[in-house]
PDB file of N, CA, C and O in Angstrom:
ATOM      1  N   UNK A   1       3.995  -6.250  -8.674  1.00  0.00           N
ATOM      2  CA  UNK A   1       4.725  -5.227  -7.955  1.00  0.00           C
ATOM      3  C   UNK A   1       5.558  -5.894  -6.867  1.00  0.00           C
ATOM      4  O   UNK A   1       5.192  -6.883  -6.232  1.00  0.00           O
ATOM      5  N   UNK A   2       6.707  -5.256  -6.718  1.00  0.00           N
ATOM      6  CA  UNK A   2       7.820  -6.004  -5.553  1.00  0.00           C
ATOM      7  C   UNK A   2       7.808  -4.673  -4.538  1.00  0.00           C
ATOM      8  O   UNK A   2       7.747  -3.492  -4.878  1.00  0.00           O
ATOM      9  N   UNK A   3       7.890  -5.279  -3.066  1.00  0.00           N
ATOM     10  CA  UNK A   3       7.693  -4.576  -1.919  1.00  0.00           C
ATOM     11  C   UNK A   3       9.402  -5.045  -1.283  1.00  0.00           C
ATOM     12  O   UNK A   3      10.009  -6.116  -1.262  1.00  0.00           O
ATOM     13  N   UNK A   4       9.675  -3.913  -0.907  1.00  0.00           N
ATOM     14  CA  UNK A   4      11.358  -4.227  -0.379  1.00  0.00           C
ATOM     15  C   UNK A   4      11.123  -3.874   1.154  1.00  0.00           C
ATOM     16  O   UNK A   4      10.822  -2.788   1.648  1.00  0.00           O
ATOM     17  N   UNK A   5      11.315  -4.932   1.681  1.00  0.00           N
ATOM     18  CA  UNK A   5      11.102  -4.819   3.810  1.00  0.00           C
ATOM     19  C   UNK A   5      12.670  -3.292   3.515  1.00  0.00           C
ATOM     20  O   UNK A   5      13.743  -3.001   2.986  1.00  0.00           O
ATOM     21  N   UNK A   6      11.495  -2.857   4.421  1.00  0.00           N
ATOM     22  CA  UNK A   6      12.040  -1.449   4.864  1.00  0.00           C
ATOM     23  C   UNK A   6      13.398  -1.526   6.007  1.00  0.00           C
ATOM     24  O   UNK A   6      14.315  -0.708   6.084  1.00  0.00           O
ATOM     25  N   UNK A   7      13.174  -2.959   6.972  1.00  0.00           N
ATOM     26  CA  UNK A   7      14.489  -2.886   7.457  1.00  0.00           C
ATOM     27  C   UNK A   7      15.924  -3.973   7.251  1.00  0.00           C
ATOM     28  O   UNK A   7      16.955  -4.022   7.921  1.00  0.00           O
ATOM     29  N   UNK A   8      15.533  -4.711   6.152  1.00  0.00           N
ATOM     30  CA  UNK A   8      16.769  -5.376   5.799  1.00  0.00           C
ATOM     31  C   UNK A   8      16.966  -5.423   4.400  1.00  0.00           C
ATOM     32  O   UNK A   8      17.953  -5.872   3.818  1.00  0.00           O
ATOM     33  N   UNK A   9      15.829  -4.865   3.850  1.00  0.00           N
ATOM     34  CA  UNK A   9      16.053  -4.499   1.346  1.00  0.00           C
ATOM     35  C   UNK A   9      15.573  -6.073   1.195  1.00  0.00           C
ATOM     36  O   UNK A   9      15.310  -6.331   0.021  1.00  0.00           O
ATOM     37  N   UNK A  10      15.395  -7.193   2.100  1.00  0.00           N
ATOM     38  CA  UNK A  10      14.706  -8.115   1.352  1.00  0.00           C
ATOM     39  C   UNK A  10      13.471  -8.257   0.632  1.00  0.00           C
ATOM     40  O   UNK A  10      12.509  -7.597   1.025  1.00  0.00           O
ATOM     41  N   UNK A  11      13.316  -9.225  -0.636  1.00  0.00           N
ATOM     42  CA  UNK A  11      11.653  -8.862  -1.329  1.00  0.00           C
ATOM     43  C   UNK A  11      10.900  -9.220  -0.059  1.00  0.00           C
ATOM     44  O   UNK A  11      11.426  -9.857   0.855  1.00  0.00           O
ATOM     45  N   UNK A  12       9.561  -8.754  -0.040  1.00  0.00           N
ATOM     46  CA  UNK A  12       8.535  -9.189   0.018  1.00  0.00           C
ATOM     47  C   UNK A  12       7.360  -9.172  -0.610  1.00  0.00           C
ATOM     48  O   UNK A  12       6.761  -8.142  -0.919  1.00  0.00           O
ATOM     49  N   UNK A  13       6.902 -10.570  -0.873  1.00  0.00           N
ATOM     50  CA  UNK A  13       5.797 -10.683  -1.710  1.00  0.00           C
ATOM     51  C   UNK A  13       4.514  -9.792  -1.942  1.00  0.00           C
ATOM     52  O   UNK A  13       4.012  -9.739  -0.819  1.00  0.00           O
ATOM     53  N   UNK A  14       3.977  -9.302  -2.519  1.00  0.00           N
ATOM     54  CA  UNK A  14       2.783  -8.360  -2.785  1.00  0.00           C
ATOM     55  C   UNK A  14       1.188  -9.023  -2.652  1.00  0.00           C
ATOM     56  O   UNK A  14       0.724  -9.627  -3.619  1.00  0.00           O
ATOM     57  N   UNK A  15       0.770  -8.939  -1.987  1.00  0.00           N
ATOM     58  CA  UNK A  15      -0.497  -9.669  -1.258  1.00  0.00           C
ATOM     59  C   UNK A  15      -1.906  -8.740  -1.818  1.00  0.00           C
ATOM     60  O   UNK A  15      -3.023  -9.176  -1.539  1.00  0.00           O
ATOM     61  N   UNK A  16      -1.765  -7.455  -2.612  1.00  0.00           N
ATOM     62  CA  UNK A  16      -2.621  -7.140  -3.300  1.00  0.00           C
ATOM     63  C   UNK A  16      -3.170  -5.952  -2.783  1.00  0.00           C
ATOM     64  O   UNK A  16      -3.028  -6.251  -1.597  1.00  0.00           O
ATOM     65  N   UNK A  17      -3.807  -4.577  -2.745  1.00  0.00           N
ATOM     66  CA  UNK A  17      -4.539  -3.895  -1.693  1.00  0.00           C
ATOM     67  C   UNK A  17      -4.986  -4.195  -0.506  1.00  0.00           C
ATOM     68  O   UNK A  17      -4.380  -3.837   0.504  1.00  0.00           O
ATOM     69  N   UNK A  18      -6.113  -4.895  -0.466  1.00  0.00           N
ATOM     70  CA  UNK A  18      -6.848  -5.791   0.172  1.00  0.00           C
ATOM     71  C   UNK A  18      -5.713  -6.178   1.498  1.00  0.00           C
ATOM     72  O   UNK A  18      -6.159  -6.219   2.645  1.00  0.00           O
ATOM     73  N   UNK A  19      -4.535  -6.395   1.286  1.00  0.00           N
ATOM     74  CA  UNK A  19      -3.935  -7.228   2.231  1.00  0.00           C
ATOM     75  C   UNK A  19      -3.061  -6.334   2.511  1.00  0.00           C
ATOM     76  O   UNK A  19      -2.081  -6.149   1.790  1.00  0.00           O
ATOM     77  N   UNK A  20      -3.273  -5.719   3.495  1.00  0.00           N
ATOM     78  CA  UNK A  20      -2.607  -4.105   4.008  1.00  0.00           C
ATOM     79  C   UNK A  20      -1.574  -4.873   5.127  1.00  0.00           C
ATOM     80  O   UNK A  20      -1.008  -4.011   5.799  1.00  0.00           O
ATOM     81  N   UNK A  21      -1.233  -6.047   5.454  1.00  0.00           N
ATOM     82  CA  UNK A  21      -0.504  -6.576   6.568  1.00  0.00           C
ATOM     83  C   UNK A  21       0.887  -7.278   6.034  1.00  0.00           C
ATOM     84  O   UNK A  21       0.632  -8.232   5.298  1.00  0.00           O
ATOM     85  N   UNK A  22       2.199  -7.060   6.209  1.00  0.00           N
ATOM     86  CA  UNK A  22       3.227  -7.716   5.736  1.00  0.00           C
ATOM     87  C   UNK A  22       3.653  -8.030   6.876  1.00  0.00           C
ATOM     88  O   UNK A  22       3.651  -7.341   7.895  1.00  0.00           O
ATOM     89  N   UNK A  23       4.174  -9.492   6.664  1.00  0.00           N
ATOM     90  CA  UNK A  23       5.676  -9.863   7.068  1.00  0.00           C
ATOM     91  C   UNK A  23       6.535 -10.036   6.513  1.00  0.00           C
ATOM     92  O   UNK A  23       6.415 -10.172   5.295  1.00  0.00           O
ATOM     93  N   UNK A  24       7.919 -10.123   7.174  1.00  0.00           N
ATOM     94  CA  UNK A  24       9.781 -10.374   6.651  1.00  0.00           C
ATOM     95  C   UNK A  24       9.662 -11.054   6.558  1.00  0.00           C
ATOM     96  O   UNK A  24       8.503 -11.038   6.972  1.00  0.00           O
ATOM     97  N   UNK A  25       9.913 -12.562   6.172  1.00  0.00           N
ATOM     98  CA  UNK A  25      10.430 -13.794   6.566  1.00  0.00           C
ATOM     99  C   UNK A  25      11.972 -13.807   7.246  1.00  0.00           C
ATOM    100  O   UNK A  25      12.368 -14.585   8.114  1.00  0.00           O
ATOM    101  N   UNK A  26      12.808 -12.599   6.532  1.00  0.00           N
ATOM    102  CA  UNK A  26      14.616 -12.644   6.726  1.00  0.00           C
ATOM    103  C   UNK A  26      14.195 -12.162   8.070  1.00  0.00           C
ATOM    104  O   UNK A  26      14.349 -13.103   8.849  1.00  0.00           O
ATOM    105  N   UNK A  27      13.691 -11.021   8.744  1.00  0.00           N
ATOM    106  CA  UNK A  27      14.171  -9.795   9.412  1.00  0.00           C
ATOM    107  C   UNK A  27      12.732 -10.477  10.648  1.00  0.00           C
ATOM    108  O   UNK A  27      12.860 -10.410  11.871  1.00  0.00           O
ATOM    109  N   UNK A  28      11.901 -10.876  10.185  1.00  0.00           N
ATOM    110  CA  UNK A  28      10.809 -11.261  11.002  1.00  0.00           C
ATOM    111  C   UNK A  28      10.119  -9.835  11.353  1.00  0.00           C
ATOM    112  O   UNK A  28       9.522  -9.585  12.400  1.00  0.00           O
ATOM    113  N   UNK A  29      10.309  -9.018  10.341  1.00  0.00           N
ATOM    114  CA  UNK A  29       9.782  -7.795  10.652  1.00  0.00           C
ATOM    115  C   UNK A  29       8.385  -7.907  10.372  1.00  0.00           C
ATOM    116  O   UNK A  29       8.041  -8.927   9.776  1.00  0.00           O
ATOM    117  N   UNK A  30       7.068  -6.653  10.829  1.00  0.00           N
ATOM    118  CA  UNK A  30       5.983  -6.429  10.519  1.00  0.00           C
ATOM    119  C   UNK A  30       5.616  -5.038   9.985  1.00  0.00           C
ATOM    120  O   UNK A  30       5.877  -3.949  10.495  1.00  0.00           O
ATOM    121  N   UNK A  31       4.874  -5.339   8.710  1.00  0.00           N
ATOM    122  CA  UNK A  31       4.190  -3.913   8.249  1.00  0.00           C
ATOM    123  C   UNK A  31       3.201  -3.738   7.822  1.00  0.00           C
ATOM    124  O   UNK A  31       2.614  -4.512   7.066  1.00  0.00           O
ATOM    125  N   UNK A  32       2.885  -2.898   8.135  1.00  0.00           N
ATOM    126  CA  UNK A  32       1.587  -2.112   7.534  1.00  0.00           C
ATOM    127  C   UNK A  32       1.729  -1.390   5.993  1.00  0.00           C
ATOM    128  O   UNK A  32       2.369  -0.344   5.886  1.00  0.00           O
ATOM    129  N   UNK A  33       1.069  -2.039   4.782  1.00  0.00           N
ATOM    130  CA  UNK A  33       1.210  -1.002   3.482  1.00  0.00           C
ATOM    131  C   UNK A  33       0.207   0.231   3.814  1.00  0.00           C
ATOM    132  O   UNK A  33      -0.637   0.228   4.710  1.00  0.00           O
ATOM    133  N   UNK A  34       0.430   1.108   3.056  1.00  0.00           N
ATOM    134  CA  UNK A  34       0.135   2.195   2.978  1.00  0.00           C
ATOM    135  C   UNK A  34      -0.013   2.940   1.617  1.00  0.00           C
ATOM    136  O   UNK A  34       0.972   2.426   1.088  1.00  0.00           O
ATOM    137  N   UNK A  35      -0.381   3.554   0.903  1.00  0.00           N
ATOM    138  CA  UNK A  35      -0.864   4.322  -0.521  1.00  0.00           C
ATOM    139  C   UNK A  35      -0.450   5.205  -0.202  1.00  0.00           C
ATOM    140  O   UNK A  35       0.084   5.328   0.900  1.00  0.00           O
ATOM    141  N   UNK A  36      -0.549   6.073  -1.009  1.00  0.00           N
ATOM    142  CA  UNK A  36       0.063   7.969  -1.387  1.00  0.00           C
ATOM    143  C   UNK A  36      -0.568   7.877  -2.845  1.00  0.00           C
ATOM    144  O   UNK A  36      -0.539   7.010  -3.718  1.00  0.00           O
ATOM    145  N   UNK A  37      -1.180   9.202  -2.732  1.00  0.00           N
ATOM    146  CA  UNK A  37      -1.663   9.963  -3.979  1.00  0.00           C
ATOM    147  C   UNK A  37      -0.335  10.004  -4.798  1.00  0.00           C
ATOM    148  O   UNK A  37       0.731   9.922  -4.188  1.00  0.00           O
ATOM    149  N   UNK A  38      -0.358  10.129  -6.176  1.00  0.00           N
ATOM    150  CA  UNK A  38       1.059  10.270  -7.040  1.00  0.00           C
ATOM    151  C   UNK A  38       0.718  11.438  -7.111  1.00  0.00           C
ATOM    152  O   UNK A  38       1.634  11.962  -6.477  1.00  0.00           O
ATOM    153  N   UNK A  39      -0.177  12.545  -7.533  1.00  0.00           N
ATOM    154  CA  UNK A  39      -0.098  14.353  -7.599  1.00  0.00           C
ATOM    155  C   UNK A  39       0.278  14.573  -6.383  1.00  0.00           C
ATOM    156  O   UNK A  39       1.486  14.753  -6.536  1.00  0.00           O
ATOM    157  N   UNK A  40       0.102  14.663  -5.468  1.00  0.00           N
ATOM    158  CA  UNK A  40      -0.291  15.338  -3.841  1.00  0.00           C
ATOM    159  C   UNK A  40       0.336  14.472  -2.634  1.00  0.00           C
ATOM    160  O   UNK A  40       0.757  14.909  -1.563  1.00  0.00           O
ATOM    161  N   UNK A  41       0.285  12.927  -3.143  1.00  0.00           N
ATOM    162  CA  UNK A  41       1.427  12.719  -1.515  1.00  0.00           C
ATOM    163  C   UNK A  41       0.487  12.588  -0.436  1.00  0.00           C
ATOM    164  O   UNK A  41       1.022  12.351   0.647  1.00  0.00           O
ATOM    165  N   UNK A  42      -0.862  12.683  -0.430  1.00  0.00           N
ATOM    166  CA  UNK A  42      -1.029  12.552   0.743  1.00  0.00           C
ATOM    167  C   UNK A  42      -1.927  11.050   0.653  1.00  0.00           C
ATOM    168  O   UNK A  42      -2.239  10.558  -0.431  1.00  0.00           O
ATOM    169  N   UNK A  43      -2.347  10.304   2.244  1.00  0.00           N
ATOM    170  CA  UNK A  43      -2.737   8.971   2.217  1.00  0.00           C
ATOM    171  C   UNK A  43      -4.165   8.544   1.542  1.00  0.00           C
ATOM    172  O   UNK A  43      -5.080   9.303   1.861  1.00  0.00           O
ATOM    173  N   UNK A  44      -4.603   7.245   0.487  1.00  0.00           N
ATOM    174  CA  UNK A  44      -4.967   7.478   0.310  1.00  0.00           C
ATOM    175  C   UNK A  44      -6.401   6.688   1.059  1.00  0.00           C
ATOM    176  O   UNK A  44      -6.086   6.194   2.141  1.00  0.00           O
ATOM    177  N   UNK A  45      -7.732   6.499   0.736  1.00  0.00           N
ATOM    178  CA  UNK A  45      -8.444   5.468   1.226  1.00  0.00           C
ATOM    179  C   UNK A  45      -8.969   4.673   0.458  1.00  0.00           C
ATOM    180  O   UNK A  45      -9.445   4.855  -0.662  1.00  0.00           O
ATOM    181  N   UNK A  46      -8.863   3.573   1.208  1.00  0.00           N
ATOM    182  CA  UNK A  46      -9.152   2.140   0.382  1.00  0.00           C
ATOM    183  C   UNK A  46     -10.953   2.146   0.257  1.00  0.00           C
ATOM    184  O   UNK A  46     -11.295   2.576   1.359  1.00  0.00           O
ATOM    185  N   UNK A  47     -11.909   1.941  -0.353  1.00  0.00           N
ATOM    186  CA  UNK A  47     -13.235   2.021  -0.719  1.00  0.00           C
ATOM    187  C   UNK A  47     -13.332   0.515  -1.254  1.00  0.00           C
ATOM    188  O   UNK A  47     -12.681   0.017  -2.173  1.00  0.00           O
ATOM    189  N   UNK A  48     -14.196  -0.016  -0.541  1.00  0.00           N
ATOM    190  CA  UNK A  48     -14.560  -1.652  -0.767  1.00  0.00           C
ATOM    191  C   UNK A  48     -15.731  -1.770  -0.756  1.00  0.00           C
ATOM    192  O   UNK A  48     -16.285  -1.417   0.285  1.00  0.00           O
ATOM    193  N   UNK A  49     -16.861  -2.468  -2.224  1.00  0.00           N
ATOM    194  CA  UNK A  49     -18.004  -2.803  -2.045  1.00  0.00           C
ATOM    195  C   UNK A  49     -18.482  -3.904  -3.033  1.00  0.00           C
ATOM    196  O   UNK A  49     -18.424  -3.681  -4.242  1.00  0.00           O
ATOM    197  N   UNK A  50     -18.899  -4.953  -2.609  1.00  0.00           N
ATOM    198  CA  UNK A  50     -19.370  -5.751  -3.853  1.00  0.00           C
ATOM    199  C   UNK A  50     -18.168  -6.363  -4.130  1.00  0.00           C
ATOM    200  O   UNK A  50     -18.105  -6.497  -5.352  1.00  0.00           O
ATOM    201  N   UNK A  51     -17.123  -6.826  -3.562  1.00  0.00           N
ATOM    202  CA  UNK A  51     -15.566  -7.261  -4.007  1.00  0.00           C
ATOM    203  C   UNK A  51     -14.905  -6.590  -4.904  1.00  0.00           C
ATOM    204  O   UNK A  51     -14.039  -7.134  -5.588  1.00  0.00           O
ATOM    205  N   UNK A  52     -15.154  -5.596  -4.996  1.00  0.00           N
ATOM    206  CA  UNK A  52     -14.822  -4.231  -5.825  1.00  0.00           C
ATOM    207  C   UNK A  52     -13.293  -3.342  -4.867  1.00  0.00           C
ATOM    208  O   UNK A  52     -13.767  -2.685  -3.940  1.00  0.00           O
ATOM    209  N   UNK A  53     -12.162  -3.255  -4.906  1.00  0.00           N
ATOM    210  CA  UNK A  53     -11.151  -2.617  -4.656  1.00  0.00           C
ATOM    211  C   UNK A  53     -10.702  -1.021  -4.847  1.00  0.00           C
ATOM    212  O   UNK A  53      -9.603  -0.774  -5.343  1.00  0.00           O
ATOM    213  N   UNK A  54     -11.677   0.143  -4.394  1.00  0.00           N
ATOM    214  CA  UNK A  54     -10.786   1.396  -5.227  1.00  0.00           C
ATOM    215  C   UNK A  54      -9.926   1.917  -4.023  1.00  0.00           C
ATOM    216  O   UNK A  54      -9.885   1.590  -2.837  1.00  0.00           O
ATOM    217  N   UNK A  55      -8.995   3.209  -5.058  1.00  0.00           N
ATOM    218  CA  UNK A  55      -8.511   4.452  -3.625  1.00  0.00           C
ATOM    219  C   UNK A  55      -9.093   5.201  -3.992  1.00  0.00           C
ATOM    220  O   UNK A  55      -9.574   5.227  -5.125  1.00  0.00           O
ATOM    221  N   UNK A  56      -9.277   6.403  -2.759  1.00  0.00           N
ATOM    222  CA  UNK A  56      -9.914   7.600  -2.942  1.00  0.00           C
ATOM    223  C   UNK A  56      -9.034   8.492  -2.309  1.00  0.00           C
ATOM    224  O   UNK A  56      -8.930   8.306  -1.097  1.00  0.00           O
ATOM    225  N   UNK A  57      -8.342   9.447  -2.805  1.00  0.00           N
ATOM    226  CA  UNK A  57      -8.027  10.836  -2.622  1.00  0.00           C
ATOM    227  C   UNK A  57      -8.712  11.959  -2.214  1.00  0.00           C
ATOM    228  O   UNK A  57      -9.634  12.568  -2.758  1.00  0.00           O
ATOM    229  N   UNK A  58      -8.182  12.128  -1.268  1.00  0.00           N
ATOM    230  CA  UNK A  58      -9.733  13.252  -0.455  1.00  0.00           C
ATOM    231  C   UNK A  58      -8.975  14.633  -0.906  1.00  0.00           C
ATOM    232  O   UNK A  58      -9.774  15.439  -1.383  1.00  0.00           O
ATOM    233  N   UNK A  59      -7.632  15.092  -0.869  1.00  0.00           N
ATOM    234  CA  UNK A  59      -7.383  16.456  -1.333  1.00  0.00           C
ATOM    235  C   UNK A  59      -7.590  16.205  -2.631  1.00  0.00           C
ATOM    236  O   UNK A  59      -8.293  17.172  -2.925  1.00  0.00           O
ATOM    237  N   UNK A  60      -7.467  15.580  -3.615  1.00  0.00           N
ATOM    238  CA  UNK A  60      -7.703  15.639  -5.151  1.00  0.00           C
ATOM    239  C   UNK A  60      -9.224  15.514  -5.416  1.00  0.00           C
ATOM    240  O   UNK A  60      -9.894  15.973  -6.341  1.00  0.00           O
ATOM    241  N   UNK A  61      -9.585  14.760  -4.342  1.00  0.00           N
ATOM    242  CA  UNK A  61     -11.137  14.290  -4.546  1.00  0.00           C
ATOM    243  C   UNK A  61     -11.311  13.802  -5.760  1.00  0.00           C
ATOM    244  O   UNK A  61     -12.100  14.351  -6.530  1.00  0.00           O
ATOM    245  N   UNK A  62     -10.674  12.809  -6.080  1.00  0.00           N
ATOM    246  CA  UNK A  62     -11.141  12.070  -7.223  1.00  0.00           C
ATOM    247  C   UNK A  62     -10.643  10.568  -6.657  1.00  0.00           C
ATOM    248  O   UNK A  62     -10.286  10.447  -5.485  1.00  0.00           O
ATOM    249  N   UNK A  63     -10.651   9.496  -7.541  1.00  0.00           N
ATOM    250  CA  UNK A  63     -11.091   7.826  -7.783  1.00  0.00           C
ATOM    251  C   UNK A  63      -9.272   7.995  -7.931  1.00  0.00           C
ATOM    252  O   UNK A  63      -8.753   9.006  -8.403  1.00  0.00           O
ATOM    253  N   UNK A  64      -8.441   6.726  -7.399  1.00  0.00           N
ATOM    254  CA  UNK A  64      -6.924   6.709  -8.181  1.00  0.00           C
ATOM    255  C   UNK A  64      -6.787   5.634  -8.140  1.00  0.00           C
ATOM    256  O   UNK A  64      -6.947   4.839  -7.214  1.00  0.00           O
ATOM    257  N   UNK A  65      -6.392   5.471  -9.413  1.00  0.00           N
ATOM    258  CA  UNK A  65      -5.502   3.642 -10.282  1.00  0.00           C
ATOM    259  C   UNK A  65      -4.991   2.953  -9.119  1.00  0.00           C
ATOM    260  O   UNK A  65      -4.476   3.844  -8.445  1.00  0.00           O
ATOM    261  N   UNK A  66      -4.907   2.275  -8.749  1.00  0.00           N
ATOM    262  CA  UNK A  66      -3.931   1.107  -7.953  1.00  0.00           C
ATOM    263  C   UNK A  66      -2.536   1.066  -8.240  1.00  0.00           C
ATOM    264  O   UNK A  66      -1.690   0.960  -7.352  1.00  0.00           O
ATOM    265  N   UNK A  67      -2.131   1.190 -10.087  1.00  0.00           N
ATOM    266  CA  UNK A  67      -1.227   1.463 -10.247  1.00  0.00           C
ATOM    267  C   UNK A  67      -0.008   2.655 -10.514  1.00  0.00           C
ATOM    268  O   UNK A  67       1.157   2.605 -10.907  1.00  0.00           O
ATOM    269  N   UNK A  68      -1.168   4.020  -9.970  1.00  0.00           N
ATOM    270  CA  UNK A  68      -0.549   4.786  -9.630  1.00  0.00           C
ATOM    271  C   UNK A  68      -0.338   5.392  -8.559  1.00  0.00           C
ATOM    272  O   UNK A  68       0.154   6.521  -8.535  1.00  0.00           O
ATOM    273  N   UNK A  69      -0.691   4.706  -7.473  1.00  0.00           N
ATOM    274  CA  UNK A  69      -0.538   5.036  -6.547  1.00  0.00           C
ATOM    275  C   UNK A  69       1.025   4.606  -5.775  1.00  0.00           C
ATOM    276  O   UNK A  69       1.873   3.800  -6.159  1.00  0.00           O
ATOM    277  N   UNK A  70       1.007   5.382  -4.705  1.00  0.00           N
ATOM    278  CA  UNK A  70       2.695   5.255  -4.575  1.00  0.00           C
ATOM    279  C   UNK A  70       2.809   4.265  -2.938  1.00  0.00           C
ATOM    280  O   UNK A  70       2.505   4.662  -1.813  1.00  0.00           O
ATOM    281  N   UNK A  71       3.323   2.981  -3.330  1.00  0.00           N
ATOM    282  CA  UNK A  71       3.243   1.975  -1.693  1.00  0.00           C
ATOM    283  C   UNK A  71       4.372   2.088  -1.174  1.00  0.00           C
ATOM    284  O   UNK A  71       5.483   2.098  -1.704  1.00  0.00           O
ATOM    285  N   UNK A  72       4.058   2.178  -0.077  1.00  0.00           N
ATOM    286  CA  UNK A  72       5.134   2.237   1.527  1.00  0.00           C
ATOM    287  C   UNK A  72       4.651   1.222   2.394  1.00  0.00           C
ATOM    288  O   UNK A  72       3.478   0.905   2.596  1.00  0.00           O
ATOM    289  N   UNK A  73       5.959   0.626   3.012  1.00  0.00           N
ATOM    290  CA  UNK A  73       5.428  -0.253   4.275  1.00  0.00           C
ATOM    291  C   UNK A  73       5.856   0.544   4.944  1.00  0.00           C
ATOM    292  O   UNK A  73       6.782   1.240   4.528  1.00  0.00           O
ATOM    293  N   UNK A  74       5.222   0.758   6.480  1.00  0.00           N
ATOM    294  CA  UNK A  74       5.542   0.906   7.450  1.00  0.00           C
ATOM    295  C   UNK A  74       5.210  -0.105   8.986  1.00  0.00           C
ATOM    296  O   UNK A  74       4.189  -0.718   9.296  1.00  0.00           O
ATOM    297  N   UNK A  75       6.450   0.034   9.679  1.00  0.00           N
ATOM    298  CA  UNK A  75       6.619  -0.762  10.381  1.00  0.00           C
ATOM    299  C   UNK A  75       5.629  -0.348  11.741  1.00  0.00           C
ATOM    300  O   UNK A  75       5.615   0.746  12.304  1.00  0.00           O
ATOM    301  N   UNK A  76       4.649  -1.801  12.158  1.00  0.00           N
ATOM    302  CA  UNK A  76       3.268  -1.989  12.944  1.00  0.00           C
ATOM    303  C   UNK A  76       3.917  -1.617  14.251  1.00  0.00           C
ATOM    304  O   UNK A  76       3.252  -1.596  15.287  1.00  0.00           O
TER     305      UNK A  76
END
Protein backbone atom coordinates (compact mmCIF):
# COMPACT_ATOMS: atom_id res chain seq x y z
CA UNK A 1 0.00 0.00 0.00
CA UNK A 2 1.32 3.66 -0.89
CA UNK A 3 0.59 6.52 1.67
CA UNK A 4 0.67 10.10 -0.11
CA UNK A 5 2.02 12.95 2.72
CA UNK A 6 -1.05 14.90 3.00
CA UNK A 7 0.93 18.18 2.66
CA UNK A 8 3.15 18.01 -0.38
CA UNK A 9 1.43 14.37 -2.60
CA UNK A 10 4.93 12.91 -1.91
CA UNK A 11 5.05 8.81 -1.37
CA UNK A 12 5.51 7.75 1.84
CA UNK A 13 6.56 4.44 2.67
CA UNK A 14 3.97 2.08 4.50
CA UNK A 15 5.42 0.88 7.86
CA UNK A 16 2.48 -1.60 8.40
CA UNK A 17 -0.48 -1.11 11.20
CA UNK A 18 1.65 -1.52 13.97
CA UNK A 19 3.55 1.65 12.94
CA UNK A 20 0.86 4.35 13.36
CA UNK A 21 3.84 7.21 13.17
CA UNK A 22 4.94 8.82 9.68
CA UNK A 23 7.39 11.04 8.47
CA UNK A 24 7.96 13.30 5.03
CA UNK A 25 11.32 13.09 4.16
CA UNK A 26 10.38 16.10 1.18
CA UNK A 27 8.06 18.29 3.51
CA UNK A 28 9.68 17.05 6.95
CA UNK A 29 6.17 16.70 7.83
CA UNK A 30 4.67 14.37 10.77
CA UNK A 31 1.71 11.94 10.91
CA UNK A 32 -0.28 10.02 12.61
CA UNK A 33 -2.14 6.94 10.40
CA UNK A 34 -5.41 6.40 11.20
CA UNK A 35 -8.19 3.50 9.92
CA UNK A 36 -11.90 4.06 9.00
CA UNK A 37 -14.40 1.34 8.84
CA UNK A 38 -15.18 0.87 4.83
CA UNK A 39 -19.33 0.38 5.74
CA UNK A 40 -19.61 3.22 8.38
CA UNK A 41 -16.54 5.63 8.32
CA UNK A 42 -16.04 5.69 11.62
CA UNK A 43 -12.31 5.10 13.53
CA UNK A 44 -11.28 1.99 13.87
CA UNK A 45 -9.27 0.09 16.92
CA UNK A 46 -6.18 -1.55 16.61
CA UNK A 47 -6.42 -5.03 19.00
CA UNK A 48 -2.87 -6.53 19.64
CA UNK A 49 -2.10 -9.90 21.33
CA UNK A 50 0.41 -12.61 20.94
CA UNK A 51 2.00 -10.52 17.80
CA UNK A 52 -1.29 -10.89 16.35
CA UNK A 53 -2.52 -7.38 14.46
CA UNK A 54 -6.56 -6.90 14.19
CA UNK A 55 -9.18 -3.73 13.77
CA UNK A 56 -12.19 -3.61 15.57
CA UNK A 57 -15.24 -1.62 14.64
CA UNK A 58 -17.27 -0.71 17.55
CA UNK A 59 -20.49 0.69 15.50
CA UNK A 60 -20.41 -2.50 13.22
CA UNK A 61 -19.10 -4.49 16.10
CA UNK A 62 -17.42 -6.86 14.18
CA UNK A 63 -13.36 -7.94 13.38
CA UNK A 64 -12.18 -5.73 9.85
CA UNK A 65 -9.51 -6.88 7.13
CA UNK A 66 -6.53 -4.55 7.19
CA UNK A 67 -7.21 -4.45 3.69
CA UNK A 68 -10.33 -3.00 3.88
CA UNK A 69 -10.00 -0.66 5.87
CA UNK A 70 -9.74 2.94 4.69
CA UNK A 71 -5.96 4.90 5.82
CA UNK A 72 -5.55 8.56 6.46
CA UNK A 73 -2.58 10.38 7.77
CA UNK A 74 -3.12 13.01 9.82
CA UNK A 75 -0.90 15.62 10.73
CA UNK A 76 0.66 15.16 14.81
Amino acid sequence: MELTCPKCQNEIEYGGIQKQNYHCDACAGDFKLHAACDKCGDKLELLQACGAANLWCNSCNELKSKSTAIYTLQPL
